[in-house]
N, C-alpha and C positions, 0 to 999 in steps of 0.2 A: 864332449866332441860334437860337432856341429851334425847335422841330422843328416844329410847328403854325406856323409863320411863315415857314416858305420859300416857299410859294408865292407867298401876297402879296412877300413882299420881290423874289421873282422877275420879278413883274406889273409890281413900282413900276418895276422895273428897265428892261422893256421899254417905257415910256410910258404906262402906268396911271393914273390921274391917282384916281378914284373907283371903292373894288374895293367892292361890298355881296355879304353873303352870307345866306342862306336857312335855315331850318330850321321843319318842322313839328313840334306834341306834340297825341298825340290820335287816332294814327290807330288806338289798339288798342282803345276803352272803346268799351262799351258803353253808356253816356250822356252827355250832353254833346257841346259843340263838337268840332270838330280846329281847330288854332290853330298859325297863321303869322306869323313874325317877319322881317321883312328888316332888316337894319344895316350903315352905311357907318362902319367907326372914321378916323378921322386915318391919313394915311399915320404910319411908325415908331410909332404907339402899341402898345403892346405890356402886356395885363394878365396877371399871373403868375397861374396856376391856372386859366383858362378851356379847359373840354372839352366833353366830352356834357352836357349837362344832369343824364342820366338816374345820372352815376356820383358828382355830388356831392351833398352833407349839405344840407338845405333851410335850415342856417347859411350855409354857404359857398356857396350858390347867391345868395344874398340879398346878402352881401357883393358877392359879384361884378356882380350888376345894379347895385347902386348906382354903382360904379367905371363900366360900360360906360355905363348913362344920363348921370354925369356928361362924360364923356368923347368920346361917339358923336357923330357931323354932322346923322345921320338915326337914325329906327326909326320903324318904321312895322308894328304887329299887326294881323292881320286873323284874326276869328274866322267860322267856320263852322260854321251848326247843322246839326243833328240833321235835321231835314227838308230839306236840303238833300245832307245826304251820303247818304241814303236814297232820293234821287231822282238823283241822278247816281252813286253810288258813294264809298266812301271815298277813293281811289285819285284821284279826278279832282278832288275836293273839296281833296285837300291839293295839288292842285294848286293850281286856283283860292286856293285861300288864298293860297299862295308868290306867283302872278302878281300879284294882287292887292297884296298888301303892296310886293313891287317897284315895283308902278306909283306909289305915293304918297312910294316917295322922292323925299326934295331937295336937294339935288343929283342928280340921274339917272344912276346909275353909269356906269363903261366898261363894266365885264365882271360879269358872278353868277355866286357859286360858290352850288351848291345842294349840299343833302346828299340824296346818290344818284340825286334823280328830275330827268328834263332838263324844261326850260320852253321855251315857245314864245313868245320876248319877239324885241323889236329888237333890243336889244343882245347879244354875247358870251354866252354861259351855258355852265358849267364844273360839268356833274354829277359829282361825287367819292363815293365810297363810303365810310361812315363819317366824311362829310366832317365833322362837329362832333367829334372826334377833331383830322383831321387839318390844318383850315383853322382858323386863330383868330379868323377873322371866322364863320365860319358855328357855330364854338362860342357866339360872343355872342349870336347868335341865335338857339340853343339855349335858352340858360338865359333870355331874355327872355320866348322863349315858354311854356316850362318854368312859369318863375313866374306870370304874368299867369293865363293856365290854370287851374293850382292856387288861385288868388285864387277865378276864377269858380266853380268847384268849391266852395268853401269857403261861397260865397254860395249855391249852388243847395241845398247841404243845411242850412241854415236856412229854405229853402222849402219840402223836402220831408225834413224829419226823418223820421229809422226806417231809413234808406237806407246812411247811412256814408259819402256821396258824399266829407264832408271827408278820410276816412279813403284810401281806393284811388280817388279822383277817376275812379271809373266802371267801371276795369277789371274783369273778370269774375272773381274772388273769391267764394269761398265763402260768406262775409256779405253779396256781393252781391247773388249766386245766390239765397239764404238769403230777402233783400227782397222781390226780384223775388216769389218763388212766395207769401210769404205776404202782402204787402199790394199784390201787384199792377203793372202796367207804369205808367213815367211817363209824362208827354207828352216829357222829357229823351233818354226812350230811343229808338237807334236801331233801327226797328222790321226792317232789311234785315239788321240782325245774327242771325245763326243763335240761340245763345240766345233770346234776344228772340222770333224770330219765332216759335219754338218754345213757350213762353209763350203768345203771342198766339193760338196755335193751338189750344192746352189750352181757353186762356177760353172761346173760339167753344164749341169740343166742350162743354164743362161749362155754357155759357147757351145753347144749343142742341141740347139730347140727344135728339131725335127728328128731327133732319134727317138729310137723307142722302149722304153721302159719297163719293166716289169717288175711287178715288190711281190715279196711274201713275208712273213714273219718269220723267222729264223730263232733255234734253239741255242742253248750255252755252247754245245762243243758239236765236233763228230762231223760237220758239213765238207764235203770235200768241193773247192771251190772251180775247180776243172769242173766239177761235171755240171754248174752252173754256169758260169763268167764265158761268155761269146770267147774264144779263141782267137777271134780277127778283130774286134773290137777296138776302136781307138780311145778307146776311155777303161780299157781293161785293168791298167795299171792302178789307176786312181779308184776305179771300182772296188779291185783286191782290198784297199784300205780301208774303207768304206766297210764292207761286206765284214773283215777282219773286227773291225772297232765293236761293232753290231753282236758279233759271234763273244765277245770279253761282256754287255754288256745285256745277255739275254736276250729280248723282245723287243726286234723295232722294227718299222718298214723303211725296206732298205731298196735299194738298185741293185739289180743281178746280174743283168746284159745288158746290153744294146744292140740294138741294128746296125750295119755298118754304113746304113745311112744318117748321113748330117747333114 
């Protein structure tokens, strides 16, 4: 039995009846969704060459969806924007995606393998490290999510040509990087991403050069941001994000108010 398939065959073994497994793509870019896959195969179906998503050729990744879609009970994607992972975090966002997707299978599995992050479902859930390596169900759901992903990528930069989105589907790359500084942030971008917010902060400074600024170093949690952030401020909104991004990433000198002079 092929090594990515003992544990299911282990499952079927002890009364498993419906094994689905999980995998997120997206939780590194800096624009666009995070995207979640859940997939329930046929007990003993077994497709040769499914793994990480991230280690096949986008030939053989393509191959292999077509084989899982053929083949699969359930699949069920669930995307997550960009203003969504920026208001709860990336972290809790590829959650919700996983949960989410789970919920719309159908048949409704026995047990979920997830890859590394645990879920707070009904049923059984089996966090595995590396799990799209080492589970052949949660590789399928690797590469489904993998690709659909890359599909909406591909579309988002016919929207916003100059960007290269088709090219590194968001990640922070030097021709990203490159975009970003000279034609500016997207609505695509997530503005809680360090880069980003770092950008976003430049622009204020640069349409804004006569207000007044104040940094301090800020701690991980507990800041209540009313009792810093000017109330009248016309830069309070973009500030909030700023300030937010800073507080997820420890210690940084950040902007807290302004004057309400520009």
């Amino acid at each position: 039995m092929m090594n990515n398939y003992e544990l299911e065959a282990k499952l079927y073994q002890e009364g498993k009846k419906y094994i689905a497994g999980t995998d997120e793509v997206g939780r590194g870019p800096l624009a666009g969704p995070v995207v979640a896959t859940a997939v329930i195969m046929p007990k003993n179906c077994y497709i040769e060459g499914v793994t990480d998503s991230k280690k096949l050729s986008e030939k053989k990744r393509k191959l292999l969806r077509t084989k899982i879609e053929e083949n699969a009970l359930s699949i069920v994607t669930v995307f997550i924007d960009e203003k969504t992972i920026d208001e709860i975090n990336i972290y809790e966002a590829s959650r919700l995606a996983m949960t989410k997707a789970i919920s719309g299978l159908h048949p409704q599995p026995d047990i979920v393998l997830s890859d590394a992050m645990p879920l707070y479902l009904d049923v059984e859930n089996v966090p595995i490290i590396k799990g799209d390596e080492k589970s052949f169900v949660i590789g399928c759901a690797s590469i489904i999510a993998k690709e659909l992903r890359d599909e909406y990528m591909k579309i988002l930069d016919y929207k916003y040509p100059g960007y290269g989105l088709a090219k590194h589907k968001g990640y922070s790359t030097k021709a990203h990087m490159k975009a970003i500084n000279d034609k500016g942030v997207l609505p695509i971008h997530r503005k809680s991403f360090k880069p980003v917010a770092k950008e976003c902060f430049n622009l204020l400074i640069a349409e804004y050069p006569n207000a007044r600024y104040d940094y301090v170093n800020l701690g991980h949690a507990g800041l209540n941001l009313d009792a810093y952030c000017h109330a009248t401020s016309p830069l309070r909104r973009a500030t909030d994000i700023y300030v937010n991004r800073c507080l997820d990433t420890f210690y940084y000198s950040c902007l807290l108010y302004t004057s309400d002079a520009a």
